[in-house]
TINU-125720 format. One record per residue (C-alpha): x negated, z, y; residue in one letter. Coordinates in nm, 2 decimals. Each point is the difference from the previous one (the first is absolute). Layout:
BEGIN
<node c1="X" c3="Z" c2="Y" resn="A"/>
...
END
This chain:
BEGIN
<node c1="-3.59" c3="-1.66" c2="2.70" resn="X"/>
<node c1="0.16" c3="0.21" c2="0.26" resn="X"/>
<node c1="0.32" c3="0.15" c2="0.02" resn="X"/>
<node c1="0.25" c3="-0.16" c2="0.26" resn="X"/>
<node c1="0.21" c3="0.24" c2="0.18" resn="X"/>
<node c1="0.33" c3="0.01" c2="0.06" resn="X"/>
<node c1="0.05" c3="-0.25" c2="0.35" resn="X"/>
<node c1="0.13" c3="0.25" c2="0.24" resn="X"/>
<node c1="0.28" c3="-0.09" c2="0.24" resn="X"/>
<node c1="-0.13" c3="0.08" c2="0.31" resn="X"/>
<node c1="-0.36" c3="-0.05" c2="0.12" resn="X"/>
<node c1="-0.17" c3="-0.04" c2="0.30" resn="X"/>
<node c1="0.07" c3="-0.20" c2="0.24" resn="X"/>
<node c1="-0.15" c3="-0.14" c2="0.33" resn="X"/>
<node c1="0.10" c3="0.22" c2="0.34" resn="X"/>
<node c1="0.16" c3="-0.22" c2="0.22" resn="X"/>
<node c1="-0.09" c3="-0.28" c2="0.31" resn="X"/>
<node c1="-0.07" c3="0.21" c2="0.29" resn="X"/>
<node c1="0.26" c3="-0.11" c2="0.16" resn="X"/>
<node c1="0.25" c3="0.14" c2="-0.23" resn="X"/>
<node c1="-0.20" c3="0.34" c2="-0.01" resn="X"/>
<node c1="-0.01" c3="0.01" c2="0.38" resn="X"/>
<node c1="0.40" c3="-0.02" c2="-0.03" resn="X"/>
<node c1="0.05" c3="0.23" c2="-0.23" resn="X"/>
<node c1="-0.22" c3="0.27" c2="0.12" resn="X"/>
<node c1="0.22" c3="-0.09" c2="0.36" resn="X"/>
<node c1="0.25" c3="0.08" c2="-0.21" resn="X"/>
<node c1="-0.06" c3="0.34" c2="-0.13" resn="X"/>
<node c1="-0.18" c3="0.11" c2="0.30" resn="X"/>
<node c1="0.27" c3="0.21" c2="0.12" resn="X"/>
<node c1="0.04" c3="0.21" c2="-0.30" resn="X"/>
<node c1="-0.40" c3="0.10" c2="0.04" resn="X"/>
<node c1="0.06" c3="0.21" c2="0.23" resn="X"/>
<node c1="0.30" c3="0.20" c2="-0.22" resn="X"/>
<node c1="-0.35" c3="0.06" c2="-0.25" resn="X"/>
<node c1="0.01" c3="0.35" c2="-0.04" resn="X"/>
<node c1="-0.28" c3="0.06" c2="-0.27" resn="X"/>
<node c1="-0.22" c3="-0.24" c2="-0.13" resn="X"/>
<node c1="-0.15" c3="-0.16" c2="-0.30" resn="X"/>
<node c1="-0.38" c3="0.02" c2="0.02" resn="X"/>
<node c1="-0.17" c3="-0.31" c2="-0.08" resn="X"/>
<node c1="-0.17" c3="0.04" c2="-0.30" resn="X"/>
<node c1="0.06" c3="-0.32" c2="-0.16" resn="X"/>
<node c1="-0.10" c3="-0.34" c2="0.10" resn="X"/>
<node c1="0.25" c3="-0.16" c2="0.24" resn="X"/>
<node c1="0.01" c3="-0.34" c2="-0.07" resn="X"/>
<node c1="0.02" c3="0.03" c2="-0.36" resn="X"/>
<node c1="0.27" c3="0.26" c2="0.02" resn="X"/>
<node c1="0.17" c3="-0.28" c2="0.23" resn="X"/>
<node c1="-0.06" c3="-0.25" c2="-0.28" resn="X"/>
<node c1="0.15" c3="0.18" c2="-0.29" resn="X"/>
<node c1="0.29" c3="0.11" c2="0.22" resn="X"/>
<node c1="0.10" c3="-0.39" c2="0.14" resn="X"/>
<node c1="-0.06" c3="-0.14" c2="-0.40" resn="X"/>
<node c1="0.27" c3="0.30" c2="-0.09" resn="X"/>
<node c1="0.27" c3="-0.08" c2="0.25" resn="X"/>
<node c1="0.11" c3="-0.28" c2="-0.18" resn="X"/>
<node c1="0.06" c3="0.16" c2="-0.29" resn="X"/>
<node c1="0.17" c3="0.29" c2="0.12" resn="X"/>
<node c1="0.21" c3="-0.20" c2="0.17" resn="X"/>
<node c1="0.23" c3="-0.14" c2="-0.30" resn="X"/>
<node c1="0.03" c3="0.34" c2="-0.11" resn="X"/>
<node c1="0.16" c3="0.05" c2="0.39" resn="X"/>
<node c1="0.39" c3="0.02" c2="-0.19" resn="X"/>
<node c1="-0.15" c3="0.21" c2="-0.25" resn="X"/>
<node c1="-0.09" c3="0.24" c2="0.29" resn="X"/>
<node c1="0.31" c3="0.02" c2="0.16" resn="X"/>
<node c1="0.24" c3="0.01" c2="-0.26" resn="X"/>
<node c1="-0.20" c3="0.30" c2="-0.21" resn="X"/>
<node c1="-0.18" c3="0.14" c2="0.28" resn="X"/>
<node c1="0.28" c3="0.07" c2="0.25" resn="X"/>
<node c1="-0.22" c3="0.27" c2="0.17" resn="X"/>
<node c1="-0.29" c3="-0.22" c2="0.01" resn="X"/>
<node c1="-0.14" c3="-0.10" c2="0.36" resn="X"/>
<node c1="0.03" c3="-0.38" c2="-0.05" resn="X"/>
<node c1="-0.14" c3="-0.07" c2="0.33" resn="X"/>
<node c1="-0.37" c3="0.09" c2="-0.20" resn="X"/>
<node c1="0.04" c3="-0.29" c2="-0.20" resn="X"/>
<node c1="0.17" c3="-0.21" c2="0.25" resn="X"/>
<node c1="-0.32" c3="0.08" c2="0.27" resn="X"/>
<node c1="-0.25" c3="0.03" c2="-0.22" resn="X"/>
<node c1="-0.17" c3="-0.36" c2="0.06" resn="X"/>
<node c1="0.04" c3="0.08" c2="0.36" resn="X"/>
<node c1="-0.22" c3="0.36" c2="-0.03" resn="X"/>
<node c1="-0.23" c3="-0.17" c2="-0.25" resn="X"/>
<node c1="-0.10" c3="-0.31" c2="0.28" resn="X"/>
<node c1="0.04" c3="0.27" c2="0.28" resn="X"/>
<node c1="-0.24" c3="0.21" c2="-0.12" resn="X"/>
<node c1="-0.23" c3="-0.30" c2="-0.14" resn="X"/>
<node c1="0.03" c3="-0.14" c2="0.38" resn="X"/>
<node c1="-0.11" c3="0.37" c2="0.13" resn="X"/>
<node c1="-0.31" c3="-0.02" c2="-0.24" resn="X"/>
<node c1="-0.09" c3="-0.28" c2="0.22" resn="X"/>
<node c1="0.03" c3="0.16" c2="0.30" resn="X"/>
<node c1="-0.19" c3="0.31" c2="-0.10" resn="X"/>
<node c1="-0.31" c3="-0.18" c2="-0.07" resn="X"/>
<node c1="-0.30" c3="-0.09" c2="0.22" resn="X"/>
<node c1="-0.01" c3="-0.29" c2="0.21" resn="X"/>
<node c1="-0.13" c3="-0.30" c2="-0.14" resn="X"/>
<node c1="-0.34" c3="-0.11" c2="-0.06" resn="X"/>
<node c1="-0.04" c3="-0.34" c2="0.26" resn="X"/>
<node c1="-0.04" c3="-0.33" c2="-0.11" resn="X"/>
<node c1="-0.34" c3="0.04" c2="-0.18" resn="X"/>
<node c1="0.15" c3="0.29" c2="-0.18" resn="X"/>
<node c1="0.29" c3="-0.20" c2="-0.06" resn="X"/>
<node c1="-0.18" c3="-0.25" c2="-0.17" resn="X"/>
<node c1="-0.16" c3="0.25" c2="-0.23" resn="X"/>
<node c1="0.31" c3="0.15" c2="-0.08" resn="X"/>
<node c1="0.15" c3="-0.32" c2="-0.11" resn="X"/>
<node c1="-0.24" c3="-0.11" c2="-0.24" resn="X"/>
<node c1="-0.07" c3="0.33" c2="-0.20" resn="X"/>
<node c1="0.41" c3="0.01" c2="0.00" resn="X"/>
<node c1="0.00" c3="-0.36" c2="-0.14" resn="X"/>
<node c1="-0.22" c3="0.06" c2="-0.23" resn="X"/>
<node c1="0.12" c3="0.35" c2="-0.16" resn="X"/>
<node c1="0.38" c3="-0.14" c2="0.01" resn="X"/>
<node c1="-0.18" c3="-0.28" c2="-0.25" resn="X"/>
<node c1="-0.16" c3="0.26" c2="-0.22" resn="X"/>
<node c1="0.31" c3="0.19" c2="-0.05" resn="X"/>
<node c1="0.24" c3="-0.25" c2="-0.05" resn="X"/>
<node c1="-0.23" c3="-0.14" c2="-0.29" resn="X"/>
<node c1="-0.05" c3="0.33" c2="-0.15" resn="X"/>
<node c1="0.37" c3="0.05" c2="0.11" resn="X"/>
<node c1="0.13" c3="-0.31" c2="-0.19" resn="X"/>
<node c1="-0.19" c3="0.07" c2="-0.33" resn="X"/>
<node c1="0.15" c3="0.36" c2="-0.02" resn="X"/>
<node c1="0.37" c3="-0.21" c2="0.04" resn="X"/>
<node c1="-0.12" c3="-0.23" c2="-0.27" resn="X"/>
<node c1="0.01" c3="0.33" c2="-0.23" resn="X"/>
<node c1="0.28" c3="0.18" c2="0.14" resn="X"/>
<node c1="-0.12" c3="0.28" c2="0.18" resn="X"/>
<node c1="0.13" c3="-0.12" c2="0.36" resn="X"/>
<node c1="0.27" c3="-0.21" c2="0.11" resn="X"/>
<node c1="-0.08" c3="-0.36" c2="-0.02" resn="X"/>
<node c1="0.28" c3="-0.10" c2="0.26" resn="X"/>
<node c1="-0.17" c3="0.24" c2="0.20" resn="X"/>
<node c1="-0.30" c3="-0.15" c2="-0.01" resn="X"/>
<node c1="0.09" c3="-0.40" c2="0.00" resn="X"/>
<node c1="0.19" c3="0.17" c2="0.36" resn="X"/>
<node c1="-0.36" c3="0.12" c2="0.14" resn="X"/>
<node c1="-0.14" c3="-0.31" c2="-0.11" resn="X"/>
<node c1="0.22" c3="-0.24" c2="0.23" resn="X"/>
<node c1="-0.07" c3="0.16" c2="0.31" resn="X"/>
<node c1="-0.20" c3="-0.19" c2="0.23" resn="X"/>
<node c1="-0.12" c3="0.05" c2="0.33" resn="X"/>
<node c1="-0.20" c3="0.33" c2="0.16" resn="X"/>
<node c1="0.29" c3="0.21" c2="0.04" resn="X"/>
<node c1="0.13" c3="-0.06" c2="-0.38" resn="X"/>
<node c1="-0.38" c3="0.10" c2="-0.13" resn="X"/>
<node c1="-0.01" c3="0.32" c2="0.21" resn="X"/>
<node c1="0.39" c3="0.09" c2="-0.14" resn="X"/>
<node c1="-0.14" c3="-0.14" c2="-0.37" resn="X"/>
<node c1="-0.31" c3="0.22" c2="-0.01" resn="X"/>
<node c1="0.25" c3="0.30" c2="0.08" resn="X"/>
<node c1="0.24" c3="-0.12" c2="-0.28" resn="X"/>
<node c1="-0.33" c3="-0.08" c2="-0.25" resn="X"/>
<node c1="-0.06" c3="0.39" c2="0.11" resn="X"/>
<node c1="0.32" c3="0.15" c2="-0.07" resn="X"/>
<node c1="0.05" c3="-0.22" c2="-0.32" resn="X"/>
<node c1="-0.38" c3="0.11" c2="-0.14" resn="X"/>
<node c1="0.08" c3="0.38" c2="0.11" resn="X"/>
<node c1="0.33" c3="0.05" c2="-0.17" resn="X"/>
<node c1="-0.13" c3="-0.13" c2="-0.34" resn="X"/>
<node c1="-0.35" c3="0.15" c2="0.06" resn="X"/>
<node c1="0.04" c3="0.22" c2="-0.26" resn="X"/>
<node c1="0.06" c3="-0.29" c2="-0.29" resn="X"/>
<node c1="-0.21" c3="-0.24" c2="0.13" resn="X"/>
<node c1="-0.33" c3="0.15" c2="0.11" resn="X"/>
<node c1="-0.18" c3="-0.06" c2="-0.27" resn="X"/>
<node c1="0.11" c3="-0.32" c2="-0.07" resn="X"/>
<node c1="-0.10" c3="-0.19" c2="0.35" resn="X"/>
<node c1="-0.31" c3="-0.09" c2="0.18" resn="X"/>
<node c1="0.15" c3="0.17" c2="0.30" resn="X"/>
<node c1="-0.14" c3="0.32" c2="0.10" resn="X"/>
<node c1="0.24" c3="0.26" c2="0.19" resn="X"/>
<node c1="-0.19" c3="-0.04" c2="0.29" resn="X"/>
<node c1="0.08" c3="-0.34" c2="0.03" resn="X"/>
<node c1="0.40" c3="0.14" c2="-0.01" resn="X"/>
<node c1="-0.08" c3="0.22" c2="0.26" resn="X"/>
<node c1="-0.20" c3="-0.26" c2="0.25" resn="X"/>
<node c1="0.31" c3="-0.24" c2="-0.08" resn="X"/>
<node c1="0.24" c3="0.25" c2="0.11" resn="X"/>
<node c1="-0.20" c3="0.06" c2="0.32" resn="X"/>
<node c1="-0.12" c3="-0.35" c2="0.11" resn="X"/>
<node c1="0.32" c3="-0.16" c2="0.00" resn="X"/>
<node c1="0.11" c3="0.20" c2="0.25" resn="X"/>
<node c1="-0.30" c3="0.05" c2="0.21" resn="X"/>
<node c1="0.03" c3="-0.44" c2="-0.06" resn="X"/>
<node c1="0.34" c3="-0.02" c2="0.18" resn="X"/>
<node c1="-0.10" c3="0.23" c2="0.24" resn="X"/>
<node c1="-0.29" c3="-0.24" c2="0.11" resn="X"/>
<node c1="0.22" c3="-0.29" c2="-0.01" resn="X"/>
<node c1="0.24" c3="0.18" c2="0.26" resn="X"/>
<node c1="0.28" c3="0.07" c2="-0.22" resn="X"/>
<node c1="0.12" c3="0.31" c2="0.20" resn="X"/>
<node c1="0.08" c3="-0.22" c2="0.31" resn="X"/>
<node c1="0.32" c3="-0.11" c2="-0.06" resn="X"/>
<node c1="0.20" c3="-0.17" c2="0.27" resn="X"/>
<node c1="0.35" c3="0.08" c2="0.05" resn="X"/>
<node c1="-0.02" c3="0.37" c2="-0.18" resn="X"/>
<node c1="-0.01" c3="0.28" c2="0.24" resn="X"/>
<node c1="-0.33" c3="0.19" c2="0.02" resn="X"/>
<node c1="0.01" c3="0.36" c2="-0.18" resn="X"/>
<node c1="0.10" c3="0.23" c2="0.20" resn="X"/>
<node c1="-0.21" c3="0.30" c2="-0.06" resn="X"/>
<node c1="-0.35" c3="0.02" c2="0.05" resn="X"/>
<node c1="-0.17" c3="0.15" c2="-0.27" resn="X"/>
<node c1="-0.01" c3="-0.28" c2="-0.31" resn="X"/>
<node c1="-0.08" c3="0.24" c2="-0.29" resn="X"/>
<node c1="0.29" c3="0.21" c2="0.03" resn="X"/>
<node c1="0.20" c3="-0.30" c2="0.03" resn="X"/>
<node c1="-0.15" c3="-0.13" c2="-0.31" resn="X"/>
<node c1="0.06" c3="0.38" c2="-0.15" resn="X"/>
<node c1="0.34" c3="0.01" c2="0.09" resn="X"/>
<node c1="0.05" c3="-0.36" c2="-0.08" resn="X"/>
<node c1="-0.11" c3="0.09" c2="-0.35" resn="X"/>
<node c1="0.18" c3="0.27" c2="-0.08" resn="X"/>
<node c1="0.31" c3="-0.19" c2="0.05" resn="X"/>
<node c1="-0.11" c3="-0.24" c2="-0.25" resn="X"/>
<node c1="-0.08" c3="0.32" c2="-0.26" resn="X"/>
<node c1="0.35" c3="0.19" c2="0.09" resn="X"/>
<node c1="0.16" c3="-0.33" c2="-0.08" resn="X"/>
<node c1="-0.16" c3="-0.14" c2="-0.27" resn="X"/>
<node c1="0.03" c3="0.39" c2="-0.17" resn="X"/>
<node c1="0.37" c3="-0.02" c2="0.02" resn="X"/>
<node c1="-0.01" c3="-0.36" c2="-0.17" resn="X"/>
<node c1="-0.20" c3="0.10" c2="-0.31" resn="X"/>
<node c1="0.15" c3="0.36" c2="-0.03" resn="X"/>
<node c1="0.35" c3="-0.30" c2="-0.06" resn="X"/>
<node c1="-0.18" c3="-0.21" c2="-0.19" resn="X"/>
<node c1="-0.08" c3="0.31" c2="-0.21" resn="X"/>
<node c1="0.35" c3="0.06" c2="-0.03" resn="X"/>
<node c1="0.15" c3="-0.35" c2="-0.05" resn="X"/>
<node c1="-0.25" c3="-0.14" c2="-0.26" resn="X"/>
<node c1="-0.09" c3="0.37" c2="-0.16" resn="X"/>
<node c1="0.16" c3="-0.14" c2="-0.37" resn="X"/>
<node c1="-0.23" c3="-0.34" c2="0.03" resn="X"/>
<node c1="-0.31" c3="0.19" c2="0.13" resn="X"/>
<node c1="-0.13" c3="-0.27" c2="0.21" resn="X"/>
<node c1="0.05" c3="0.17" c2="0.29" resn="X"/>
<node c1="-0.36" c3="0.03" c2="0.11" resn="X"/>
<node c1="-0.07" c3="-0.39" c2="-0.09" resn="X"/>
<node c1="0.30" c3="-0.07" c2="0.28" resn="X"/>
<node c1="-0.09" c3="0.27" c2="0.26" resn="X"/>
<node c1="-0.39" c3="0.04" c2="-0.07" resn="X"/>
<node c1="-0.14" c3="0.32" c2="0.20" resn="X"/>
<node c1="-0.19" c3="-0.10" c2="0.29" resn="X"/>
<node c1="-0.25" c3="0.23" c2="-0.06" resn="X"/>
<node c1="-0.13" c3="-0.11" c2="-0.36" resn="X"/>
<node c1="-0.33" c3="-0.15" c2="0.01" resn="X"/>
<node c1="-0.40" c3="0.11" c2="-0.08" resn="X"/>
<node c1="0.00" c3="0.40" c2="0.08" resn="X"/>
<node c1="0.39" c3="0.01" c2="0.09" resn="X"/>
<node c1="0.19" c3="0.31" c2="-0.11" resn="X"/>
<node c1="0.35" c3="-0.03" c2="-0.12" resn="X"/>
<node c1="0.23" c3="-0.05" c2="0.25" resn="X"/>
<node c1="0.29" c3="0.27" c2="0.09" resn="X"/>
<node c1="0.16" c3="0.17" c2="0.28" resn="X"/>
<node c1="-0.19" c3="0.24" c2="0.15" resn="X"/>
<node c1="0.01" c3="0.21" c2="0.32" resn="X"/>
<node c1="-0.07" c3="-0.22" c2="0.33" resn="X"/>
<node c1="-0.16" c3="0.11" c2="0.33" resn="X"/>
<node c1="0.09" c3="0.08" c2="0.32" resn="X"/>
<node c1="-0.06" c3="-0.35" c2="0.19" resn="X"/>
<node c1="-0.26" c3="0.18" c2="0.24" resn="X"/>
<node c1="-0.22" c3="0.18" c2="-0.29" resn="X"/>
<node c1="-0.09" c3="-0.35" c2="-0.19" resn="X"/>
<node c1="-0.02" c3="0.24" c2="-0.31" resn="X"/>
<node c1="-0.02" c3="-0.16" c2="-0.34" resn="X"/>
<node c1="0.27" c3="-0.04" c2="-0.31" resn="X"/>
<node c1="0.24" c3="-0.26" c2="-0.07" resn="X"/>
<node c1="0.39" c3="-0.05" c2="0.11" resn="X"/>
<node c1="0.31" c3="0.22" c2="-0.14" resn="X"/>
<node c1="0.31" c3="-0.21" c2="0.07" resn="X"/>
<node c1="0.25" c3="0.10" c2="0.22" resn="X"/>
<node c1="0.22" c3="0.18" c2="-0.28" resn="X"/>
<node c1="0.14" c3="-0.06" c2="-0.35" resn="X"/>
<node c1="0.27" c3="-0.17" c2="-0.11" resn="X"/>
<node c1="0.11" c3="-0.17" c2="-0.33" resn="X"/>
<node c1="0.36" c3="-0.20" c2="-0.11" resn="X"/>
<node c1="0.12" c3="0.36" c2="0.00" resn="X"/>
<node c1="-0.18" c3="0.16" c2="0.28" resn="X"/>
<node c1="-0.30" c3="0.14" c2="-0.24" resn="X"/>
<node c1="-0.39" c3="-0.12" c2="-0.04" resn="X"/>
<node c1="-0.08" c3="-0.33" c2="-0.12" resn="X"/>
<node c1="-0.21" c3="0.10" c2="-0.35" resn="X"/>
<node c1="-0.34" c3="0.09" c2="0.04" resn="X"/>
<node c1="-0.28" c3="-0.30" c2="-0.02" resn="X"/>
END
C-alpha cells in the first residue's frame, strides 16, 4: 500500500472569473510601467498563478505574525499579492492569440471537457491516498459551466505539476497531459471572449507580452518577499514550503531563489531578487 503524504496547507487553486482578473490587472496597471527589470518567463503562467492564489489564504493568517516580527517587512507584498497573481493571470490572457471561431470553439470545448474528466479521476484517486489535497480537488469538481472547466483544467495543471515529483508514477496521467491542461484552459477562455470585459478600462499600452512580463514579475517580486517571511515566521515548524509552495516546482523546475533580473528591454533570462532584505531585526530571513 502506498504511503500518504502529509496534506499540505496550501494547494492550487483556480485563477479567478475574468472579471475579477480584468479588475485587478486595472488595478496594478499603473505600477507596470515603474518595472524596471524583469522576470523572464520561464515557468508556466497559469500554474504559477494557481499555486500563488491557493497560498494567499494561508499567508494571510500569518498577516499579525508579519507585522509584529517583521517590522521591516513590506506588508503591502502580502496585502497585494492576490491582486499581482489575477493581474498577471489576466495579462496571460491578453498575450495570447486570438481565438479560434466558433468551429474551433467547439473543438476546444470538448477536448477541454473531456481532459478536465480525466484528471479529476486520476486527480481524486491520488486524494483518496493522500498525495494531493482532497478539499482541493472536491473544489475543482463543483465547478460547472465553460468558464469554471477552462479555470479547473489550469488548477488540475498546477495541482498535477507541484506534486509531479511524488505522483508520477503512480497516475495514468502523462506530463503532457499537465502541460496541454495548463495551456488549453487558457487558450478555452480566450475563445469564449473572456478578455472582453465591460466596464474595465482597456490596457493602455500596446504591446501585450511585456505587459504580461511586467505583470509577472510583480507577482514573483511579491510572492518572493512572502515566502522569504514565511521562511522566517514558520522556520522552527518547517512547513514553510507546504504554506508558500515555490511557483516554480514542477517536472524539470530548478529550485527556486533570487537571482539577478533583467533590464525590462533585454527580455534576458533568471528569476526575481526582491527588492532588499529585512528580518524582525533588519537581517535575512534564513536561507530555504
Amino acid at each position: 500500500m502506498a504511503t500518504a503524504r502529509t496534506k499540505k496547507k496550501s494547494a492550487p487553486a483556480r485563477p479567478s472569473a475574468p472579471d475579477e482578473a480584468a479588475e485587478a490587472f486595472a488595478q496594478i496597471e499603473p505600477e507596470l510601467d515603474r518595472v524596471e527589470k524583469v522576470v523572464p518567463i520561464n515557468v508556466d503562467i497559469p500554474r504559477a498563478v494557481a499555486v500563488a492564489v491557493g497560498a494567499v489564504p494561508h499567508l494571510k493568517t500569518l498577516r499579525a505574525r508579519f507585522v509584529d516580527e517583521l517590522p521591516r517587512f513590506p506588508i503591502e507584498a502580502l496585502d497585494k499579492l492576490m491582486s499581482y497573481a489575477l493581474g498577471a493571470w489576466y495579462a496571460h490572457l491578453l498575450a495570447l492569440p486570438a481565438g479560434p471561431g466558433q468551429e474551433g470553439l467547439k473543438r476546444l470545448l470538448e477536448e477541454a471537457s473531456a481532459l478536465r474528466a480525466d484528471l479529476l479521476v486520476a486527480a481524486e484517486a491520488l486524494a483518496h491516498k493522500g498525495f494531493v489535497d482532497a478539499g482541493r480537488v472536491a473544489e475543482i469538481r463543483s465547478g460547472n459551466g465553460h468558464l469554471d472547466t477552462a479555470n479547473d483544467l489550469v488548477a488540475l495543471a498546477a495541482l498535477f505539476g507541484e506534486s509531479w515529483g511524488a505522483v508520477k508514477h503512480k497516475t495514468t496521467v502523462e506530463w503532457s497531459d499537465v502541460e496541454r491542461a495548463s495551456k488549453l484552459g487558457p487558450e478555452l477562455l480566450v475563445a469564449l471572449g473572456a478578455r472582453n470585459q465591460p466596464g474595465v478600462p482597456a490596457p493602455k499600452a500596446a504591446d501585450p507580452a511585456d505587459r504580461r512580463a511586467r505583470a509577472f514579475t510583480l507577482l514573483v517580486r511579491a510572492y518572493d518577499q512572502c515566502r522569504r517571511g514565511v521562511t522566517y515566521l514558520r522556520w522552527a515548524e518547517g512547513d514553510y514550503d507546504a504554506i508558500a509552495p515555490s511557483l516554480f516546482a514542477g517536472r524539470g523546475a530548478r529550485r527556486a531563489g533570487p537571482v539577478k533580473e533583467e533590464p525590462a528591454d533585454e527580455g534576458a533570462e533568471g528569476e526575481a531578487a526582491g527588492d532588499g532584505e529585512w528580518g524582525a531585526d533588519g537581517g535575512e530571513a534564513p536561507e530555504e
